[in-house]
C-alpha positions as CSV (number, residue, x, y, z in Angstrom):
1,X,11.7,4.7,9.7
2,X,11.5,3.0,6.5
3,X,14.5,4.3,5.1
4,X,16.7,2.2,8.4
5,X,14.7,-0.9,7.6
6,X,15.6,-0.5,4.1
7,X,19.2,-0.5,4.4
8,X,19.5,-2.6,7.1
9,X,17.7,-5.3,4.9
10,X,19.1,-5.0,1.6
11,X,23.2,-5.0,1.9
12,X,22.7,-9.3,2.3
13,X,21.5,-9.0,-1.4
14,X,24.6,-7.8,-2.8
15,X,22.2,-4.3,-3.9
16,X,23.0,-1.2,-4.0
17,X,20.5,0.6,-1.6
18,X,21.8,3.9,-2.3
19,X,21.3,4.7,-6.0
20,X,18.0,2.8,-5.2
21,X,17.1,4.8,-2.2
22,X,18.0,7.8,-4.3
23,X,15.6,6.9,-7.1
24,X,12.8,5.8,-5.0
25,X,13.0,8.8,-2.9
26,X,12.4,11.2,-5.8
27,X,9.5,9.1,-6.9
28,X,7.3,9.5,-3.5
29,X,8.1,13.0,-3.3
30,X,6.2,13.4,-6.9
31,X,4.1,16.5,-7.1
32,X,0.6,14.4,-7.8
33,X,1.1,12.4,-4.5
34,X,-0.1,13.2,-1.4
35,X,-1.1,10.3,0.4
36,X,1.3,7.5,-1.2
37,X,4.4,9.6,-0.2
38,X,7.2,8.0,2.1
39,X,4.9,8.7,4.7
40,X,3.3,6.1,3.5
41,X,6.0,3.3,3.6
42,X,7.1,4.9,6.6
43,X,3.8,4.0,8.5
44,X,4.1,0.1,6.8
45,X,7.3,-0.3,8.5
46,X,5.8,0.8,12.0
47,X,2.5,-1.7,11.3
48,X,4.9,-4.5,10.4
49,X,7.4,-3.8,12.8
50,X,5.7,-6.6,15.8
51,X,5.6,-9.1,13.3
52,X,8.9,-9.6,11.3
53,X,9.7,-12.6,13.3
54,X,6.6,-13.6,10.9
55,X,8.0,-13.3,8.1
56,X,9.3,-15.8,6.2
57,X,11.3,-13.8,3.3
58,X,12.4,-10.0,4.8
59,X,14.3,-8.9,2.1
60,X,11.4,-9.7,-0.5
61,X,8.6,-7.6,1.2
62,X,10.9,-4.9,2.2
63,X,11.7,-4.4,-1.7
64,X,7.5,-5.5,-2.2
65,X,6.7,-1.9,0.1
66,X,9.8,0.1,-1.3
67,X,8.2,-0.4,-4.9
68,X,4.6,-1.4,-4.5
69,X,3.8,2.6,-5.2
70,X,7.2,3.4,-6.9
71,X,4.9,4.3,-10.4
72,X,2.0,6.4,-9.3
73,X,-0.3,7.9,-11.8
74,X,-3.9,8.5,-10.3
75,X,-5.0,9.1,-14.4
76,X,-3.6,5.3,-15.3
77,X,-5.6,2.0,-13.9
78,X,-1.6,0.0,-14.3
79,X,0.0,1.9,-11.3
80,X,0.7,-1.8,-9.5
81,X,2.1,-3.5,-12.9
82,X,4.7,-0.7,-14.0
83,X,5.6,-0.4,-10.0
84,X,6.7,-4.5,-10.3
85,X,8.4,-4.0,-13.7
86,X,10.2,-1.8,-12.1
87,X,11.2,-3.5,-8.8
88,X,12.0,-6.5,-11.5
89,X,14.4,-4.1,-13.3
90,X,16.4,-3.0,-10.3
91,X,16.6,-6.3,-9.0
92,X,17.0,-8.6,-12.0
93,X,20.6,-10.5,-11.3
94,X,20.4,-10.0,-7.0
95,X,17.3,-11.6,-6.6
96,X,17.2,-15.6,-7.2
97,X,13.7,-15.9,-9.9
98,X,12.0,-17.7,-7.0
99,X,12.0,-14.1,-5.1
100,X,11.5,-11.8,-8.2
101,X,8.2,-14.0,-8.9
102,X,6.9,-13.2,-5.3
103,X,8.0,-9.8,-4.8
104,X,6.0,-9.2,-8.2
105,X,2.9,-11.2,-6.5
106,X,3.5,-8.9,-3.5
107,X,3.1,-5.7,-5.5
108,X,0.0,-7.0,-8.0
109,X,-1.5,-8.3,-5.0
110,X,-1.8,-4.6,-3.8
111,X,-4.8,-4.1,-6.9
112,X,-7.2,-5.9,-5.5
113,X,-6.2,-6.7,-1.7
114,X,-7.7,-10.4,-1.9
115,X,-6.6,-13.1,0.1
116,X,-2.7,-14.3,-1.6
117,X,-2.3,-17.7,-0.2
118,X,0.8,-16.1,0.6
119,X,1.2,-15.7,4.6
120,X,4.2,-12.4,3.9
121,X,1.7,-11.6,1.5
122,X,-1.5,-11.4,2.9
123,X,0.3,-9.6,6.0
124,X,1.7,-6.9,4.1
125,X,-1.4,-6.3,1.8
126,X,-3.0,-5.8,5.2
127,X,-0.5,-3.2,5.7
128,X,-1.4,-1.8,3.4
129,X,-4.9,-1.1,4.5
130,X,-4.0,-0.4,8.0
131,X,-5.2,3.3,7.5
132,X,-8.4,2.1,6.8
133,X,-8.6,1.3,11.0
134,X,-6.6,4.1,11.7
135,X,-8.5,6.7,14.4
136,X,-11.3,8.8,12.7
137,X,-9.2,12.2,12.4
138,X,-6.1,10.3,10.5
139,X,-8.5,8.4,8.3
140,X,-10.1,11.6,7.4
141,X,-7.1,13.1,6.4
142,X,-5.8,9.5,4.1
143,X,-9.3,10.2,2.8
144,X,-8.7,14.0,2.0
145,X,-5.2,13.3,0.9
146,X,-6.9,10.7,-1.6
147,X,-9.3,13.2,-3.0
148,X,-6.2,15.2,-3.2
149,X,-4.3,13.1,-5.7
150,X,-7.5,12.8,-7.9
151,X,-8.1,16.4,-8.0
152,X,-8.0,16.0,-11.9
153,X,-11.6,14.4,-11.7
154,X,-14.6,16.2,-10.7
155,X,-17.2,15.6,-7.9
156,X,-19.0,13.8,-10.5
157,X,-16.8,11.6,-11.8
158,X,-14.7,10.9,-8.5
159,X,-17.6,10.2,-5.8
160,X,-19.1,7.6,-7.4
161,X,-15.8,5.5,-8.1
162,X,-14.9,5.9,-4.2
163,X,-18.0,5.4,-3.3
164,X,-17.9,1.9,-5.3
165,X,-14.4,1.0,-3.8
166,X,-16.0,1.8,-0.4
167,X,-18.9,-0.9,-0.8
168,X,-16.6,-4.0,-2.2
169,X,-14.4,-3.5,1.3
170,X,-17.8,-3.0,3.4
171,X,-19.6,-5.9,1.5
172,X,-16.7,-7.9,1.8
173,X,-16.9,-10.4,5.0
174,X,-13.9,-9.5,6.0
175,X,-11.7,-6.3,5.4
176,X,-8.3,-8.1,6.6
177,X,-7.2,-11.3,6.0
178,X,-4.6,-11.9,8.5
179,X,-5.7,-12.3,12.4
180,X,-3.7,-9.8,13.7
181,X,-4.6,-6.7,11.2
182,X,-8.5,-8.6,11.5
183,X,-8.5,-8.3,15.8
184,X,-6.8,-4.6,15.7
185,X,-8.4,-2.8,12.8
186,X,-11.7,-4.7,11.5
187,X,-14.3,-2.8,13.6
188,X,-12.5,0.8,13.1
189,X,-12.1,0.4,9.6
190,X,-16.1,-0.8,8.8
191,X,-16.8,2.4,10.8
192,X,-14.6,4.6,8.7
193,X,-15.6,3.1,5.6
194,X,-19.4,3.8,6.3
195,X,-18.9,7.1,7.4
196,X,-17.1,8.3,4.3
197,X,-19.1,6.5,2.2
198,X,-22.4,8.4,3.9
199,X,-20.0,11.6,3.5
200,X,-19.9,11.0,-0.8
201,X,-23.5,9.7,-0.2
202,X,-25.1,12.7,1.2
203,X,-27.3,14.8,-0.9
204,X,-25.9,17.9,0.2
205,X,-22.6,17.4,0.3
């Protein structure tokens, strides 16, 4: 799915989508990912996909989800700034500075999920987040898939940093920004959050 959006976006931009397509395909199909695969972009494009006519710059936050997770090293805490280098790289001399500055704000914003006062922004950071209100069994499985890709930390070491990830969203008054995302996922996602975080919380688990 994402692949068709991507091509059908980018050919106004004077790009080459294939030797980019190639490049980015190889990197979601690295052997430490599980979870931020092009599974991944492909279920961003089918959460977006009612609200293009929102969007004020398409071409942007298509490139913003094609590299938002092109550089993904679970053992490095700069996955989101290499990933925008990057998209800067492949794009410097297509994309006017105006765009490269907010397809970079579009791909940092993805560290910390806070409000952009950016509307493509904010919608696509949501996005982003959308498996956190998915149904139980598919959260369970983005949550496994997680654990997955940090398999190079132990129980010790891993449970508490999820565990503190967990409480920011839960303590946080709202989990999405955007009134769409907010109305459709809020109430699924709290409950997913708080029943993994019992899961890590558990004595005996």
């Amino acid at each position: 799915m994402f692949r068709t959006l991507f091509f059908r976006t980018l050919p106004g931009l004077s790009l080459q989508p294939e030797s980019l397509w190639h490049e980015l395909e190889a990197a979601y199909q690295e052997p430490q990912r599980h979870y931020h695969t092009l599974a991944h972009l492909d279920a961003l494009a089918e959460v977006l996909a009612p609200l293009w006519t929102e969007v004020d710059d398409a071409a942007t936050l298509v490139l913003a989800i094609a590299y938002h997770d092109a550089v993904y090293d679970p053992a490095r805490p700069d996955n989101e700034e290499r990933s925008a280098e990057l998209a800067a790289a492949r794009t410097d001399g297509f994309l006017a500075a105006p765009q490269q500055q907010r397809l970079r704000r579009h791909i940092l914003a993805t560290k910390a999920h806070q409000p952009a006062g950016d509307p493509d922004t904010d919608l696509f950071t949501d996005a982003d987040l959308s498996i956190l209100g998915a149904p139980a069994d598919s959260y369970d499985r983005y949550a496994a898939d997680v654990r997955a890709e940090y398999s190079i930390y132990p129980d010790a070491l891993y449970r508490p940093g999820r565990a503190a990830v967990l409480r920011r969203f839960l303590a946080a008054d709202r989990v999405f920004k955007t009134p769409y995302f907010y109305n459709q996922y809020e109430a699924s996602a709290r409950a997913n959050l708080q029943r993994e975080l019992s899961r890590l919380e558990a004595p005996d688990s």
